[in-house]
C-alpha positions as CSV (number, residue, x, y, z in Angstrom):
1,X,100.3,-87.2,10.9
2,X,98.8,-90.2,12.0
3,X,98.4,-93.3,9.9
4,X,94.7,-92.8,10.0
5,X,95.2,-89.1,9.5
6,X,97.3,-89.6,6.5
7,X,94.8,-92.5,5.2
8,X,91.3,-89.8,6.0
9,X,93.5,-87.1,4.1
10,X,94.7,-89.6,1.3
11,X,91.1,-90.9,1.4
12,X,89.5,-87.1,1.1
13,X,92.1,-86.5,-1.8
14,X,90.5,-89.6,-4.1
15,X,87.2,-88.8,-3.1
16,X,88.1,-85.3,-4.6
17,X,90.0,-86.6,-7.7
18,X,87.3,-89.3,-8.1
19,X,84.6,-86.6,-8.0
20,X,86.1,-84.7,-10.9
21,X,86.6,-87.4,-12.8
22,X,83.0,-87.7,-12.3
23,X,82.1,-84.7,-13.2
24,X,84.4,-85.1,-16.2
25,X,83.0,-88.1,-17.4
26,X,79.7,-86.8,-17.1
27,X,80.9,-83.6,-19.4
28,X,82.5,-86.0,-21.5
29,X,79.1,-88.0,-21.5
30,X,76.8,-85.1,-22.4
31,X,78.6,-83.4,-25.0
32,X,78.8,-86.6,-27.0
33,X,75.4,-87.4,-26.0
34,X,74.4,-83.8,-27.6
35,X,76.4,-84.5,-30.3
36,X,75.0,-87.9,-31.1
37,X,71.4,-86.0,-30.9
38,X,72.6,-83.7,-33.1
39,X,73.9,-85.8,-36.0
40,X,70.9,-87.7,-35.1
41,X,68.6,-84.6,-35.9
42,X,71.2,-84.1,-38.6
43,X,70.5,-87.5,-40.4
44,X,66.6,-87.1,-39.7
45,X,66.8,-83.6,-41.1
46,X,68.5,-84.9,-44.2
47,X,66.7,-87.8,-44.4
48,X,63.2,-85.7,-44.8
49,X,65.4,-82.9,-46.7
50,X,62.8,-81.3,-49.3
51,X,65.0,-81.4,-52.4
52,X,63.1,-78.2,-54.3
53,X,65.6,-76.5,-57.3
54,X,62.9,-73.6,-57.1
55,X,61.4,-72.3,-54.1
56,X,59.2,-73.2,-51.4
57,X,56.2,-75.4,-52.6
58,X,54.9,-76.5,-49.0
59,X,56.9,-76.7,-45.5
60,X,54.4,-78.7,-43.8
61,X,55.2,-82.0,-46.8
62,X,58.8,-83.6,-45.9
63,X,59.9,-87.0,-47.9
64,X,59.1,-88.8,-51.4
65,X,56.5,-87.0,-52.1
66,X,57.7,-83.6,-51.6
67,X,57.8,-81.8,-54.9
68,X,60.7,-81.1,-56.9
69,X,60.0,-78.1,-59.1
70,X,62.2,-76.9,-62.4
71,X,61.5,-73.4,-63.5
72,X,62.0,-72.7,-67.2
73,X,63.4,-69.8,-68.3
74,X,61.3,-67.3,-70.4
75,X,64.1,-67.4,-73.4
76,X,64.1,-71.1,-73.2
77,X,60.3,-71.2,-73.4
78,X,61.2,-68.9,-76.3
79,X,64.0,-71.1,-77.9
80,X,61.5,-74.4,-77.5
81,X,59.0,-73.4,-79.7
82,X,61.6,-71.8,-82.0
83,X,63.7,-75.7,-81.5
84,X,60.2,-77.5,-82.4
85,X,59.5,-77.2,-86.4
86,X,57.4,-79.6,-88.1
87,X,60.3,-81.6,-89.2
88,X,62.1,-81.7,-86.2
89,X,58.4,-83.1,-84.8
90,X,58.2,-85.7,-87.5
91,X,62.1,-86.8,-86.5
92,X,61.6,-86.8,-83.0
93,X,61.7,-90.5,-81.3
94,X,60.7,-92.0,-78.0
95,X,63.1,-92.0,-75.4
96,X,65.0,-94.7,-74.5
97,X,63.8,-98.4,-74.8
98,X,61.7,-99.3,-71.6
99,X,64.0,-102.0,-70.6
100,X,66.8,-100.2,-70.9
101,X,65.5,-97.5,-68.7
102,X,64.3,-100.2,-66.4
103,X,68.2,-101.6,-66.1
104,X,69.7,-98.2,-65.4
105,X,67.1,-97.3,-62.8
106,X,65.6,-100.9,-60.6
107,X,62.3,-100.4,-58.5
108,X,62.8,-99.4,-55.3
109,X,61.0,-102.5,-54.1
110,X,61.8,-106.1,-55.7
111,X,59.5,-106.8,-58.6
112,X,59.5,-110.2,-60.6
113,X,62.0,-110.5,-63.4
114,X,61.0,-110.1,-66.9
115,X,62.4,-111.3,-70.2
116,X,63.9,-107.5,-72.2
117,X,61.9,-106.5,-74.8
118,X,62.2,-108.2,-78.0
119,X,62.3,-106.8,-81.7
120,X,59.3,-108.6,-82.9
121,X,55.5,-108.9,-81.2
122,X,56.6,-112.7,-80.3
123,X,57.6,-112.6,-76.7
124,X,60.5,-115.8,-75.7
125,X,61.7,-116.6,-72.3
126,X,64.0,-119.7,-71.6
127,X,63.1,-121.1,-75.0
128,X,59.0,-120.5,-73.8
129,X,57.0,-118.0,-75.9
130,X,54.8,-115.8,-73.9
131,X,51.7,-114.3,-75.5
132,X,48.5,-112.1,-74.6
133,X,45.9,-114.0,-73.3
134,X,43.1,-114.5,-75.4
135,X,40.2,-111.7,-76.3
136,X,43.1,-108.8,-75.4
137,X,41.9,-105.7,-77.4
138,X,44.0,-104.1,-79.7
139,X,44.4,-100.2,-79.9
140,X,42.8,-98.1,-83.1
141,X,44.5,-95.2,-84.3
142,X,41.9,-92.0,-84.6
143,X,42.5,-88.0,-85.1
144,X,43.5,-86.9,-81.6
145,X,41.3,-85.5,-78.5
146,X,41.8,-82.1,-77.4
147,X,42.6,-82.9,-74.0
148,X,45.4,-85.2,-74.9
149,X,48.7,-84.5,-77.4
150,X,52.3,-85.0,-77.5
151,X,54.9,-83.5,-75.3
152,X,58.1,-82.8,-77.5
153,X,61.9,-82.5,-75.8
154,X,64.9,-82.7,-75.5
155,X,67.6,-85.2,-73.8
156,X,71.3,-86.2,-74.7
157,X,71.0,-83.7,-77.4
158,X,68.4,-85.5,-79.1
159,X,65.1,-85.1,-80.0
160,X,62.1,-87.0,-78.3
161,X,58.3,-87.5,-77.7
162,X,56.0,-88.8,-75.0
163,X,52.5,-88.3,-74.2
164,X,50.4,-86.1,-71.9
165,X,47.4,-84.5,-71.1
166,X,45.6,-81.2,-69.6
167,X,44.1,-81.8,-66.5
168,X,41.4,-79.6,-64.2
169,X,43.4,-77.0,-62.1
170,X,42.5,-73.9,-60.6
171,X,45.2,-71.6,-62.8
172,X,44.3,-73.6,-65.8
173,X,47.3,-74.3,-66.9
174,X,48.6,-78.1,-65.6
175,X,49.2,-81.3,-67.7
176,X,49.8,-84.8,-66.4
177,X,52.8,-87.1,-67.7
178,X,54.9,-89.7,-67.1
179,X,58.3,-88.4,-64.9
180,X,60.5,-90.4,-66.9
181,X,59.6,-88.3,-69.9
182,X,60.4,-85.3,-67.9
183,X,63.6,-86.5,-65.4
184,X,65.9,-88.9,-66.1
185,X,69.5,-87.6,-65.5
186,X,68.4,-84.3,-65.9
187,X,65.3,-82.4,-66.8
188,X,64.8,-82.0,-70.2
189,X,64.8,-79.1,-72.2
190,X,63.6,-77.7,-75.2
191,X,60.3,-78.8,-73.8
192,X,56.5,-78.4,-75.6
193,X,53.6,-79.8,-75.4
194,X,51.2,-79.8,-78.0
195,X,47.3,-80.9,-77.8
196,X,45.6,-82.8,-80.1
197,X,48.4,-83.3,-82.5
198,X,48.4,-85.8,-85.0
199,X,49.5,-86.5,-89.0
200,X,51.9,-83.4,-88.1
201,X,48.6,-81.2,-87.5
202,X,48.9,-78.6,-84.5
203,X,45.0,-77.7,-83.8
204,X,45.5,-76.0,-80.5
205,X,49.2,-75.1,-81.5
206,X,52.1,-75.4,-79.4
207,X,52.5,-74.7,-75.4
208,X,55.7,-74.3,-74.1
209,X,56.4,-75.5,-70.0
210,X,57.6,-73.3,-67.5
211,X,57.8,-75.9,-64.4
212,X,58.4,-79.2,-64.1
213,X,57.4,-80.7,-61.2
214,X,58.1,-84.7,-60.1
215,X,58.6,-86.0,-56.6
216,X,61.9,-85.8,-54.8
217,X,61.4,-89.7,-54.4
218,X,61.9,-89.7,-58.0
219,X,64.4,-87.5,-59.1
220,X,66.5,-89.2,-55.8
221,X,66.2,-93.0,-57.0
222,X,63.6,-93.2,-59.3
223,X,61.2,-94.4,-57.5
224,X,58.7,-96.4,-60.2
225,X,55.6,-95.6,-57.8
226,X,55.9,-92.2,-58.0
227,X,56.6,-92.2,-61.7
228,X,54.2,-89.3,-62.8
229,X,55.0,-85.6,-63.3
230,X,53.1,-82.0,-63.8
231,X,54.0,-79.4,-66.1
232,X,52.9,-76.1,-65.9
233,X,52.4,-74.8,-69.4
234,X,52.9,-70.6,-70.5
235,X,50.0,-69.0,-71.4
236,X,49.5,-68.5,-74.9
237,X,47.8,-65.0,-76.9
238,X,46.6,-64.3,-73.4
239,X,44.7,-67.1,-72.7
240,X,45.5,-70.9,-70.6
241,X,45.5,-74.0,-71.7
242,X,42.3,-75.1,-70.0
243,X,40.5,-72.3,-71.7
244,X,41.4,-73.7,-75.0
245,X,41.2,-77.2,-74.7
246,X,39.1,-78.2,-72.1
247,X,40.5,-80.9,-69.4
248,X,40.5,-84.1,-67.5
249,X,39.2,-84.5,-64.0
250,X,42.3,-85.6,-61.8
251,X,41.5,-88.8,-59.5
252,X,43.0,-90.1,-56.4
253,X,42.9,-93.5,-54.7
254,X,40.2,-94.7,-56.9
255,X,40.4,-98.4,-57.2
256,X,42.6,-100.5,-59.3
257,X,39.8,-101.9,-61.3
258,X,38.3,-100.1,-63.9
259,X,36.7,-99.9,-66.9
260,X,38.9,-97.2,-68.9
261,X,40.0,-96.0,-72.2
262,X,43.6,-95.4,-72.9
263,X,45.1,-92.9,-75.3
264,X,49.0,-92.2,-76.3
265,X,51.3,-91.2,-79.4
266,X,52.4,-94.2,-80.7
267,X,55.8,-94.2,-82.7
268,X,54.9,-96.6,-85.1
269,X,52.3,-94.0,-86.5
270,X,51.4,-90.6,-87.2
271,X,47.8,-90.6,-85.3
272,X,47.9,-91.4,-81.8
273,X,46.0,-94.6,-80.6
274,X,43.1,-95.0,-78.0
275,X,41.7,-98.5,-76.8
276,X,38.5,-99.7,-74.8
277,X,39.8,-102.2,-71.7
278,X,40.3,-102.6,-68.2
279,X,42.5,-101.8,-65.6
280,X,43.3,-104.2,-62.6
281,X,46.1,-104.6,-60.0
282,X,49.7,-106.0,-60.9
283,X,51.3,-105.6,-57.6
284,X,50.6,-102.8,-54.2
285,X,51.0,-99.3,-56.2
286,X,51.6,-100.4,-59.4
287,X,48.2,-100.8,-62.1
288,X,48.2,-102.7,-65.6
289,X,46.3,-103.2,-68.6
290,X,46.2,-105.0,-71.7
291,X,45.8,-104.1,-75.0
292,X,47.5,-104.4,-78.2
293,X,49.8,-101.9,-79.8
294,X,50.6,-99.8,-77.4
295,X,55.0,-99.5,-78.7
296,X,57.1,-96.8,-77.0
297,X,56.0,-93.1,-77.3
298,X,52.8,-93.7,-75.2
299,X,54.6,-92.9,-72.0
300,X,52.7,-90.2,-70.4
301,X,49.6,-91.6,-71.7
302,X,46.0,-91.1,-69.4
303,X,44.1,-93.5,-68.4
304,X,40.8,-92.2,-68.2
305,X,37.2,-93.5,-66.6
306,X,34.0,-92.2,-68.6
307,X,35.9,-90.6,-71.5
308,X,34.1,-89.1,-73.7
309,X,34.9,-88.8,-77.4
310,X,33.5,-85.6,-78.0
311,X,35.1,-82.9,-76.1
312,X,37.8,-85.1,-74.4
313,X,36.6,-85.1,-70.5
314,X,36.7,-87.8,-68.2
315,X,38.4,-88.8,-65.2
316,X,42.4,-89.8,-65.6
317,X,43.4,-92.2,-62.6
318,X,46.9,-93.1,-64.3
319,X,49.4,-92.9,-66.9
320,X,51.5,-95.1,-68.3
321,X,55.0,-95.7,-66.9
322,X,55.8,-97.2,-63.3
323,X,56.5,-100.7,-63.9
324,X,59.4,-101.4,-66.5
325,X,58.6,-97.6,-67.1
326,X,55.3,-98.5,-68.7
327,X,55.8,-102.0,-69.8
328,X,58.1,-104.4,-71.9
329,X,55.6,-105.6,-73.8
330,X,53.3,-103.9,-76.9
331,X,50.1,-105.5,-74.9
332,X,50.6,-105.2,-71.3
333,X,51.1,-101.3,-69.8
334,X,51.6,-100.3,-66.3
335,X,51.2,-97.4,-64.0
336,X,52.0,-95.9,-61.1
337,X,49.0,-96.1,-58.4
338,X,47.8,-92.7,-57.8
339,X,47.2,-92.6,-53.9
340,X,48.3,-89.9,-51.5
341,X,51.4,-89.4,-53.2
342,X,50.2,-88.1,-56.8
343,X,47.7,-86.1,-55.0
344,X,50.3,-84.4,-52.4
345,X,52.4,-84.1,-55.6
346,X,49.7,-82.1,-57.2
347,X,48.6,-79.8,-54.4
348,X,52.1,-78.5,-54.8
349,X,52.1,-78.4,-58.4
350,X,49.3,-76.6,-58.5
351,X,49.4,-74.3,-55.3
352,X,52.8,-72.4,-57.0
353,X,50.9,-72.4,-60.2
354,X,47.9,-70.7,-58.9
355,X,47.6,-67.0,-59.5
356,X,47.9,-64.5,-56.4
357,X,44.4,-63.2,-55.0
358,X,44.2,-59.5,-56.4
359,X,44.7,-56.8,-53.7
360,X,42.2,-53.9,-53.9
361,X,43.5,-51.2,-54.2
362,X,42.7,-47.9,-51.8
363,X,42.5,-45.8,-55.5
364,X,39.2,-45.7,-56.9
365,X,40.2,-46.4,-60.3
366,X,41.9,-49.1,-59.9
367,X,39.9,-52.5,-59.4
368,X,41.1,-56.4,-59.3
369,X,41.4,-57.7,-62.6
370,X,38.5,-60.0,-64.0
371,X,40.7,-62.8,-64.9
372,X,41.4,-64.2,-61.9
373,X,37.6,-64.3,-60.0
374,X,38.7,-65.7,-56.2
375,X,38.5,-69.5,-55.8
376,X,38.3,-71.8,-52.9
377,X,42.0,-73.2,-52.5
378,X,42.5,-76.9,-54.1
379,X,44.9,-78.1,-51.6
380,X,42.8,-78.7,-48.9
381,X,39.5,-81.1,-50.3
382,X,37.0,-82.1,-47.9
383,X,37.7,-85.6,-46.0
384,X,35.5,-88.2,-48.3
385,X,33.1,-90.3,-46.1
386,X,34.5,-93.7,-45.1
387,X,32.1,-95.0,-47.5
388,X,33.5,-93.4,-50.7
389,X,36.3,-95.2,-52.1
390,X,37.6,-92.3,-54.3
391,X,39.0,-88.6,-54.2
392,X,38.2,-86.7,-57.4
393,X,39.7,-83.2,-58.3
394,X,37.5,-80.9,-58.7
395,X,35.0,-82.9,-56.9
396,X,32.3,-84.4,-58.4
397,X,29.1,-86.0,-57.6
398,X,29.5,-89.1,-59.2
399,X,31.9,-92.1,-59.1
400,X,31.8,-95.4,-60.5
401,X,30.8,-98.4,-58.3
402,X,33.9,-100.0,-56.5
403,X,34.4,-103.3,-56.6
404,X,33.7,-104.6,-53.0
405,X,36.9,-106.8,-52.9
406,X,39.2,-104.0,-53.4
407,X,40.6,-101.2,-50.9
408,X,41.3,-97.5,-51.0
409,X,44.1,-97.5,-49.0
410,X,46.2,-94.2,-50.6
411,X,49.7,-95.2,-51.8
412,X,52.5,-95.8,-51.4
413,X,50.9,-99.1,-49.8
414,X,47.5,-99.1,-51.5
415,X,46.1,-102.8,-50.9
416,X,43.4,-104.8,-52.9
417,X,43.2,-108.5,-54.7
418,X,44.1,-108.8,-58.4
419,X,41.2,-107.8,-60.2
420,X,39.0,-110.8,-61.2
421,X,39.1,-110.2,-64.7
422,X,43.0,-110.6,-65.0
423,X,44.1,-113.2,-66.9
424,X,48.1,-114.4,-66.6
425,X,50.3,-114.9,-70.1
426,X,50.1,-117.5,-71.4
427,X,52.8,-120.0,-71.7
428,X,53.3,-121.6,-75.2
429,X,56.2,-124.0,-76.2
């Protein structure tokens, strides 16, 4: 063979080995490339993983908001309201002290440090004692509303209390809290929820919850702007909540500042409290309020627009928790901002909680059952106008008149000025 023979067939013999390794490469290539896709899809899957304990709620809502839902057992709905006697009522305590809660569990976005919650009214900080500004109301004790009460459990094998309230739902048979009541390591058990109680008094009896629904954002890392929860409560000598007691209209992405009245089960007395003030903005998805004497217990607490004294109704907007879960301080209270998360959050709660639409039946002696009259489905409200700065559930005709500087942005980033009627602490010493 001649040199350029044996150099053409040496030549033709790389090209051939350089081919494959070619071809190798780009094997190689694509079947990490496919693998990286698919641990990519893997970590997007599990990233927008719906964390539900029971069932499907919704497959079209992925992320923080998608609802987390514990079913209670029939027995254990049973063994609550056997667990809850008067005295064991009358010995149950709030949970743990706000701060403390605060430590275990930070905000998921950075939040100004405050001083932890002292013993006495008197608030000190670096040798500076903070105090409530000037003309803060203070909270009255009175006999209980019917759409408000106390929702009695269990956690660490002890005995505890929060607040809560019915709100408007299409099964009737929702209440509104705070998810730190509800979720903390666990879910608590032993679980009831009793309206209008107060001096030890049950007027509407005792309701025992068979869901518990919070956001996966909070049950993950305690997200404190998603700090609110729905219970579903067991019907009770055939009949729902709602029909007994009545209950609050459910708003969304109302604005920060409001004129409102606040109600919640104070520990330091038998009768819960209410009090008269105003709601403003304390940072993007977070709410406050002052007024004094609102001490641990009143987590869970509405805040409610238009309340009316007399049969309870109004509009609740918040509850108090979120921030420091509700607050450090007996005269300042927080809450979460209810935007599109709360409201995705209950559309869920109350879409598993709705009663199936009869079937008719092809005898003809058998007919739906009166109870359950066909409704138009909650979950999907009509789009408000651009010009209406507020979602109300069920909607209603009436509203009351934003404040032009704010914004209805839905949360988690809802935006707006601090309220011009907020007033800092002020700084003594």
């Amino acid at each position: 063979m001649s040199r350029r023979g044996g150099y053409q067939a040496r030549a033709a013999v790389l090209g051939v080995l350089a081919a494959i390794g070619v071809v190798v490469a780009a094997v190689t290539f694509g079947v990490t490339e496919a693998r990286s896709a698919d641990q990519t899809s893997g970590a997007a899957r599990l990233a927008g993983a719906r964390v539900v304990d029971a069932g499907t709620l919704d497959a079209s809502v992925a992320g923080p908001a998608t609802a987390v839902a514990y079913q209670v057992s029939e027995a254990a709905q049973h063994l609550a309201l056997v667990h809850w006697t008067l005295r064991r009522m009358q010995g149950a305590t709030p949970a743990l002290p706000r701060s403390l809660l605060r430590t275990a569990y930070p905000a998921a976005t950075p939040v100004p440090a405050q001083p932890a919650q002292p013993a006495q009214p008197a608030h000190r900080q670096a040798g500076a004692e903070i105090s409530a500004p000037k003309g803060t109301p203070r909270a009255a004790p009175f006999s209980g509303s019917r759409t408000t009460g106390v929702l009695f459990y269990t956690t660490g094998g002890k005995d505890h209390f929060c607040t809560a309230s019915v709100v408007d739902s299409t099964a009737h048979d929702l209440a509104l809290t705070a998810a730190h009541c509800v979720y903390s390591k666990g879910f608590a058990t032993n679980i009831e929820y009793v309206p209008g109680y107060h001096d030890g008094k049950q007027p509407y009896g005792g309701w025992p919850v068979k869901t518990i629904t919070v956001a996966s954002g909070w049950k993950l890392s305690h997200n404190l702007d998603l700090d609110f929860a729905f219970l579903t409560l067991a019907s009770a000598g055939g009949r729902q909540i709602q029909a007994r007691t009545g209950g609050l209209t459910i708003g969304f992405t109302r604005w920060y500042s409001e004129k409102i009245e606040a109600i919640g089960q104070n520990d330091s007395a038998a009768e819960p409290v209410r009090c008269a003030t105003k709601s403003f903005r304390f940072r993007t998805g977070q709410m406050e309020f002052y007024c004094h004497g609102f001490w641990t217990g009143t987590s869970g607490g509405p805040w409610i627009i238009g309340y009316n004294a007399k049969n309870g109704t109004g509009t609740v907007f918040g509850v108090i928790g979120g921030y420091e879960l509700g607050g450090d301080y007996e005269w300042a209270s927080y809450s979460a901002y209810f935007g599109s998360a709360a409201r995705i959050l209950y559309q869920q709660a109350e879409r598993q909680a709705k009663p199936p639409t009869p079937t008719p039946s092809t005898s003809p002696t058998a007919h739906p059952p009166t109870s359950y009259p066909p409704t138009s489905s909650p979950t999907a409200p009509p789009t408000p106008p651009a010009t209406a700065p507020s979602t109300t559930y069920p909607p209603t005709t009436t509203s009351a008149t934003p404040d032009t500087t704010a914004s209805a942005a839905a949360s988690p980033s809802p935006t707006g000025p601090i309220s011009r009627a907020y007033r800092p602490p002020i700084l003594v010493g």
